[in-house]
N, C-alpha and C positions, 0 to 999 in steps of 0.2 A: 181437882177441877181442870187444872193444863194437862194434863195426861190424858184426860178424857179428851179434851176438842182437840189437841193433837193427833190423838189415837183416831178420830171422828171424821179429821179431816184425811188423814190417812186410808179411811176406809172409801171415802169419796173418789178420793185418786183411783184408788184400786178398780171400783166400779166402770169410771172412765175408761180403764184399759181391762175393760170385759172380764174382769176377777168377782165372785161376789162372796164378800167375808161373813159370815154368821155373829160371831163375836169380834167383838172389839180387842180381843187380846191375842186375836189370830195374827194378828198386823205386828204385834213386837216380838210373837214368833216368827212370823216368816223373818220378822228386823235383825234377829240374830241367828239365823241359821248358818250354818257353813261347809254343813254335808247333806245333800241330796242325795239318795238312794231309790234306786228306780228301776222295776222290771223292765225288761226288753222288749217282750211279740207284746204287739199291738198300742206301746205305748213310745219307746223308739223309733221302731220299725212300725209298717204298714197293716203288719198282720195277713197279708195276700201273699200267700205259700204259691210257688211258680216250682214244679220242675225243672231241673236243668241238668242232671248228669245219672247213670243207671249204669251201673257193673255190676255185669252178669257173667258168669262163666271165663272172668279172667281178665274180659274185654271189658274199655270203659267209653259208654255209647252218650253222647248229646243229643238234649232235645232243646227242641226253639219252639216258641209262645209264648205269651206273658197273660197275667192272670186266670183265669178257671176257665176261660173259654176253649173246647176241648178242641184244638185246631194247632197244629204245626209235626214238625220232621224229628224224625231219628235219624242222628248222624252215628258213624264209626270210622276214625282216622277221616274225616273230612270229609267222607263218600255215604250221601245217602243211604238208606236200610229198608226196606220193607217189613215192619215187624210184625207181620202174619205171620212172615216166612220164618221169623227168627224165633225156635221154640223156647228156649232160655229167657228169652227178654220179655213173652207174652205170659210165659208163669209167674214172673217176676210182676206181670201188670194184673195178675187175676189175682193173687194173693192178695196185694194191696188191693182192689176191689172190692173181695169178700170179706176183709179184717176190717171190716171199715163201718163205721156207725154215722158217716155224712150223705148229707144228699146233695147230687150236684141241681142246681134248679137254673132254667131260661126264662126268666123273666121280660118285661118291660123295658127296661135298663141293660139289659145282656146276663151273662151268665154268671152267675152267683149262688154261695153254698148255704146250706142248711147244716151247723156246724163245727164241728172244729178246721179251723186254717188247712194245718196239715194234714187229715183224711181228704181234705176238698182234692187239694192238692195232685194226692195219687187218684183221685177218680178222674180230674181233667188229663192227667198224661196217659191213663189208661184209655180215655173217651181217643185220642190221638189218635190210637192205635184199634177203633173199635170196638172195645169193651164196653160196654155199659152195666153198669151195675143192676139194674131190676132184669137184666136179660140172664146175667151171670147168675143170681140169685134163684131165679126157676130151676136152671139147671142144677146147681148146688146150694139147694138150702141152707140157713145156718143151722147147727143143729145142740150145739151149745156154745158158751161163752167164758172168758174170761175178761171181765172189763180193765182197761187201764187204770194204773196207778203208778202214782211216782215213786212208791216205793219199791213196787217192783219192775217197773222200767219200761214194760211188754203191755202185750193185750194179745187175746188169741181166742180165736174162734175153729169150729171145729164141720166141716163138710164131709163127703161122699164124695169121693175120685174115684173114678176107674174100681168100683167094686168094693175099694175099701174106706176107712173112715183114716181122714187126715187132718191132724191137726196146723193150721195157719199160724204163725206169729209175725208181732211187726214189734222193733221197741228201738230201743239206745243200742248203737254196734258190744261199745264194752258189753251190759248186760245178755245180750242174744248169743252172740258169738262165742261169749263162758260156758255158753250150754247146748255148744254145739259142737259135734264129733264128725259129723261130713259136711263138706261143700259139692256145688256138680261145679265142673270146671270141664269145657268142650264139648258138655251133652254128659259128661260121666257123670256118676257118683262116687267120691273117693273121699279118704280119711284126711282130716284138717293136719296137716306137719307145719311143723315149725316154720318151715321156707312161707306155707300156703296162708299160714295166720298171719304172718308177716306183710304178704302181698295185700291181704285183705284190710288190715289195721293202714298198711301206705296206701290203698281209695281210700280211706276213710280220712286220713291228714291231708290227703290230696285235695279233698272235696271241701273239707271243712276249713283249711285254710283260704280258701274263695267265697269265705263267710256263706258256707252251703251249712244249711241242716242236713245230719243224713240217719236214716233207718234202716235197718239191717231186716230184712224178710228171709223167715224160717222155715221149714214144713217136716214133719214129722207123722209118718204113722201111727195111728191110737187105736189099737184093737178092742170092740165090745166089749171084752173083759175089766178093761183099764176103768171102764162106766165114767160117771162124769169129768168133764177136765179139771184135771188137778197140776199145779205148776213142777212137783214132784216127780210126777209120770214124763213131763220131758226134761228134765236134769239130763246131760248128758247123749239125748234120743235125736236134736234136733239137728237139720243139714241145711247149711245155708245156702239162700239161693242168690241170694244179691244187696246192695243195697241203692237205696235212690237219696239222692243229693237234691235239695231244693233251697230256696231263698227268699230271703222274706226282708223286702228292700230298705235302709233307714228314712224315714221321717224328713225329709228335707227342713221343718220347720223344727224338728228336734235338734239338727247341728247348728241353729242358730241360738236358740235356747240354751245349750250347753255354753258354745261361745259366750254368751251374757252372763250364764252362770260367774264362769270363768272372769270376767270381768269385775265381777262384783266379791272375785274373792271365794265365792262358794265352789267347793269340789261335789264330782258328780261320780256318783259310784252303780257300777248295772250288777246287778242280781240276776242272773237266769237259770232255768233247766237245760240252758244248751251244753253241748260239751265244749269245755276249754278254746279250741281253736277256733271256733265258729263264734264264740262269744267273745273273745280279743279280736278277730279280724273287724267283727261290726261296732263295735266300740272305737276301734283305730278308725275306723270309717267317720263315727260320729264325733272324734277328737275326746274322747271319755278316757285314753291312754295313747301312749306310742306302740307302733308295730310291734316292736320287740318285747314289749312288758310282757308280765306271765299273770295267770288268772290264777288265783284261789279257788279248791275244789274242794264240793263239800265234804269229800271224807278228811281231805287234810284239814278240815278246820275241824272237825270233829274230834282228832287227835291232839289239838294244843291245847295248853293251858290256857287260861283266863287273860296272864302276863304275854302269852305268845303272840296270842291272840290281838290283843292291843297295838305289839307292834307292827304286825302284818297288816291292819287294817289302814296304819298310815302309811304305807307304802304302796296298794294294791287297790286299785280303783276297779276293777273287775272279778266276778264272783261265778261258778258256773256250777252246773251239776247239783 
């Protein structure tokens, strides 16, 4: 009977500060937690994907805007761009465009998606630059599909270019870039070397250590014969054309929460699909670790023991991939 009006009064509290518990025995588990585990987009962070950085061809271009509103500049080394003119950086905007399963929408309120976060994302930096998506669609149908999935990394959809049929992808840089044997670099097409994978993996640490998400965009030729998309047919076929860096800002009300956590003794651990540096830098941001700590990634967990495993988990408050 004291355990019940305890427990009773317990839930009352909770009520007051806008909690509302189903059971009564929810209250002596939250009483003894001590590890919170918790996704990242949308629940740390805001979930509102902003462009902010696009390397194309070598070069690594800024954009300014904040939210889906499809409104602000391309910069390069400081000095504004016009990215009509820039044909590298406008195939870089139309891939993302056509791979893309969101709808950018002007509502009442302003501009807002129909969506996932991150397609919104690329249709506002491409809207920047004059792209629109139902415009771009007339002229290149989709004509088949591969939907996302996290196991395999990518999504890729398939149009009519210039006479032939090409295949689009967008995914994780590790994943794309595995299966990819050209980049353009200065308007060319030329074979990925060692020196070139290199430059391309440093934007990608560049971008993601500024707690950027970043995506890697592919394009590959797919001849009639090849018949429907199959992830097989581009193993090795695909040239990369860039990737785009965005950011998806912390929760202000979430580095308070953590701090309280902290207070009360409870550690706080992030789980994400992002990759490694992007998921330590926004966690340093939200005090979830220090700058320097390292993340656990899910192949490395996948390779330890059960024992290893145990110990790594008391040491490492962040989780990615």
């Amino acid at each position: 009977a004291a355990v019940t009006v305890v427990l009773a009064i317990c839930v009352n509290r909770m009520a007051g500060r806008n909690v509302i518990i189903r059971k009564l025995t929810a209250v002596e588990t939250l009483g003894t937690a001590t590890i919170i585990c918790s996704d990242k987009t949308g629940t740390l962070t805001l979930n509102q994907m902003t462009v902010r950085g696009i390397w194309t061809g070598g070069r690594q271009i800024s954009v300014s805007g904040s939210g889906y509103e499809p409104a602000g500049s391309f910069d390069l080394n400081g000095e504004p761009i016009a990215p009509e003119g820039d044909r590298e950086l406008m195939r870089v905007l139309r891939v993302g465009t056509l791979c893309n399963d969101a709808i950018l929408d002007q509502g009442a309120n302003g501009w807002d998606i129909i969506g996932d976060p991150t397609e919104g994302a690329l249709l506002a930096v491409a809207g920047k630059a004059g792209l629109h998506k139902n415009e771009q669609e007339e002229v290149q149908p989709r004509l088949d599909e591969i939907p996302f999935e996290s196991e395999k990394q990518f999504m890729v959809t398939l149009h009519a270019e210039d006479g032939q049929r090409m295949a689009y992808i967008k995914g994780s840089v590790e994943r794309v870039l595995a299966m990819c044997t050209g980049v353009v670099i200065a308007g060319k097409e030329m074979p990925i070397t060692d020196e070139i994978r290199e430059a391309v993996l440093g934007a990608n640490r560049s971008m993601a250590s500024q707690a950027l998400r970043v995506l890697a965009l592919a394009v590959a030729s797919y001849p009639v014969e090849f018949g429907k998309l199959e992830p097989k047919n581009l193993e090795g076929r695909l040239v990369l054309i860039g990737l785009v860096g965005m950011i998806d800002p912390p929760r202000e009300e979430a580095k308070l929460a953590i701090h309280q956590c902290k207070q009360a003794g409870i550690r706080v651990a992030m789980i994400t699909g992002d990759n490694p540096l992007t998921a330590r830098a926004i966690a340093s941001q939200l005090g979830i670790c220090l700058p320097d700590d390292s993340a656990l990634v899910g192949h490395e967990i996948e390779a330890m023991t059960d024992e290893q495993l145990l110990v790594n988990t008391r040491s490492h408050n962040v989780y990615a991939r």
